[in-house]
C-alpha positions, 0 to 999 in steps of 0.5 A: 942362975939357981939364986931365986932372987936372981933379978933376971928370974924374976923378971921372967915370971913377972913379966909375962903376969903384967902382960897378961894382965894388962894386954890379955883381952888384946891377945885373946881378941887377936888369937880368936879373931884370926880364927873368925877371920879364916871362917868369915873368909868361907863364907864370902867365898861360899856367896859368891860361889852361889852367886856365880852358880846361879848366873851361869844357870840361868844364862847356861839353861834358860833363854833369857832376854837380856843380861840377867846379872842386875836383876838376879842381884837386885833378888839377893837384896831382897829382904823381909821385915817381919810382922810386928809382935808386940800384940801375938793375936793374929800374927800368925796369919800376917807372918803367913801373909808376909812370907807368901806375898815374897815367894809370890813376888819372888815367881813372878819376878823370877819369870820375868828371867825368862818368859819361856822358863818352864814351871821346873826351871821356874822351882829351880832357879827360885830355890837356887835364889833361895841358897844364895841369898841366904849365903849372902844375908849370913856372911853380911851378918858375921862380918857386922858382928866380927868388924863391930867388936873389932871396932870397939876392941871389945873380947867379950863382944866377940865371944858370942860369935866365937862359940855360933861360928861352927854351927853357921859354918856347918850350915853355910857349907850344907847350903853351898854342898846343895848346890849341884844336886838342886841344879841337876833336879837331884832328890835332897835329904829332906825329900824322904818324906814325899818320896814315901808318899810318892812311891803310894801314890804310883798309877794312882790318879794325881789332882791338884789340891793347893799351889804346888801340891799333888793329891791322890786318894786310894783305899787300903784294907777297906780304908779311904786313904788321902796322899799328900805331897808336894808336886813333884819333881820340882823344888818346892815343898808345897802347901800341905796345910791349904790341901788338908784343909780342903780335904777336912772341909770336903770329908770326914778324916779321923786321923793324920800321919805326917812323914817327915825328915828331922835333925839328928842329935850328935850320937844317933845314927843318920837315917834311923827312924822313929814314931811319934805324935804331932805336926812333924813339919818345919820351917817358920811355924806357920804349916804347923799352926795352920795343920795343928789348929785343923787337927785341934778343932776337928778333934783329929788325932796327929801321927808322925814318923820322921827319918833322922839325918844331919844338916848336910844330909837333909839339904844334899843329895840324898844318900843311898842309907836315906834313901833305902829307907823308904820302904820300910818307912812305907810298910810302918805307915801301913802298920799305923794305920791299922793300928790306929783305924777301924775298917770304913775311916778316912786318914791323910798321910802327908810327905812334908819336905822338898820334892826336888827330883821326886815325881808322884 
């Protein structure tokens, strides 16, 4: 056995380089495809856990007339077809137009659930629609992309899904996590923002200035303040952008500060805060565009302060470290607006995020 020339040797290297050179996309397509596999198999039970939540809620919660489980699952095929962008003039206004007309379609529907459902329920089991659906549209699309390479039997098919998987899977899970806080009317990660405002705006008195968004006007250190967050407890986050609007058109504002919670990059600490400058609000862009092209033809310098936190931390219950941070966030809003305000100027100070739990 020690003879290199030894057949038996020979065949021990060469067969296992044949093998591999023939066969070894098949044997990396079943290796990765296991792996995909246990993945796609937590999200179906993450759609049906969602699923379930939401039936059980709104039988367990709400009075609703009939059985609810047909129509809650005719809302979870409910989709959207966005605008079409080959021209980009104007599109931000029909994708504004778009959105808006489902989740008016969607409250209006979702009413029908139950006609005694009070507008805190009615915030709720859209929200918990919102997760569940969502949960269903992503397992629909990894298991198309899985099945379809493994129909074509095709390795660098499936390699894009290999390398998105961890970041879907980190997502998928946050949503499912999310669950109970938004059932019980629990403040979420991403509610720091209107929970700063929130606490400014306390035996102040409260107007209702665009759908779902509250208003409160103070002055502090001989300055006219303009708060602005969401209505509070519901889940909602509002529309800041149709409320400064009506404040701009209404008043003279030199500056805006925006409170927001953002994504941390691998590496910062969660709840760490930062300053910066521009529209600090996410979503699909069209907040953004609305309050920046405000900004932009009034001349309006933009302000933001954001509190970092992970996915899951952003959409989950809010943590204790988050949470404490809302005072100091409160005592930086002030030392900005001194500093970029002269006594006798107006700003509006925005808390963007969701304002489950979260009261004003």
């Amino acid at each position: 056995m020690g003879d290199d020339s030894n057949p038996l040797m020979m065949l021990v290297w060469i067969l296992p380089i044949i093998l591999f050179v023939f066969y070894g996309q098949q044997i990396q397509l079943f290796v990765t495809s296991r792996e995909i596999k246990k993945g796609i198999q937590k999200l179906d039970s993450f759609r049906i856990e969602s699923r379930t939540e939401l039936i059980n809620y709104v039988k367990n919660n709400l009075k609703a007339k009939n059985d609810p489980v047909k129509k809650i699952d005719k809302f979870l095929e409910y989709f959207t077809i966005m605008p079409v962008d080959m021209d980009p003039n104007g599109i931000v206004d029909k994708v504004r137009h778009t959105v808006r007309s489902r989740e008016d379609f969607t409250r209006i529907h979702v009413k029908t659930l139950s006609p005694e459902m009070s507008h805190l329920e009615l915030t709720r089991v859209q929200t918990l629609l919102e997760i569940a659906s969502s949960l269903q549209m992503i397992y629909k699309i990894i298991n198309h992309m899985f099945l379809t390479a493994k129909k074509q039997n095709n390795y660098p098919l499936i390699l894009p899904l290999q390398m998105i998987l961890p970041f879907i899977m980190e997502q998928a899970e946050a949503m499912k996590d999310a669950i109970p806080a938004f059932q019980k009317g629990q403040p979420v990660g991403d509610g720091i923002g209107p929970m700063v405002v929130g606490k400014m705006m306390l035996d102040c008195k409260k107007e209702i200035v665009a759908l779902e968004t509250s208003l409160s006007k103070i002055d502090y250190e001989d300055r006219h303040l303009f708060l602005l967050k969401a209505e509070g407890p519901g889940s909602t986050v509002g529309r800041p952008a149709d409320g400064l609007e009506k404040i701009v058109e209404e008043n003279q504002i030199d500056a805006i500060i925006m409170i927001d919670a953002a994504l941390k990059m691998e590496g910062e600490d969660s709840a760490s805060v930062a300053q910066g400058f521009g529209a600090a609000i996410g979503g699909i862009g069209t907040e953004r565009f609305q309050i920046e092209a405000i900004a932009t033809s009034r001349n309006i310098p933009v302000f933001s302060i954001v509190i970092k936190q992970s996915v899951k931390e952003a959409i989950t219950l809010m943590t204790k470290e988050i949470a404490d941070t809302a005072d100091d966030v409160r005592l930086q809003v002030y030392e900005m607006i001194r500093e970029n305000s002269d006594k006798g100027q107006s700003i509006v100070i925005i808390g963007v995020g969701n304002t489950s739990g979260v009261p004003q």
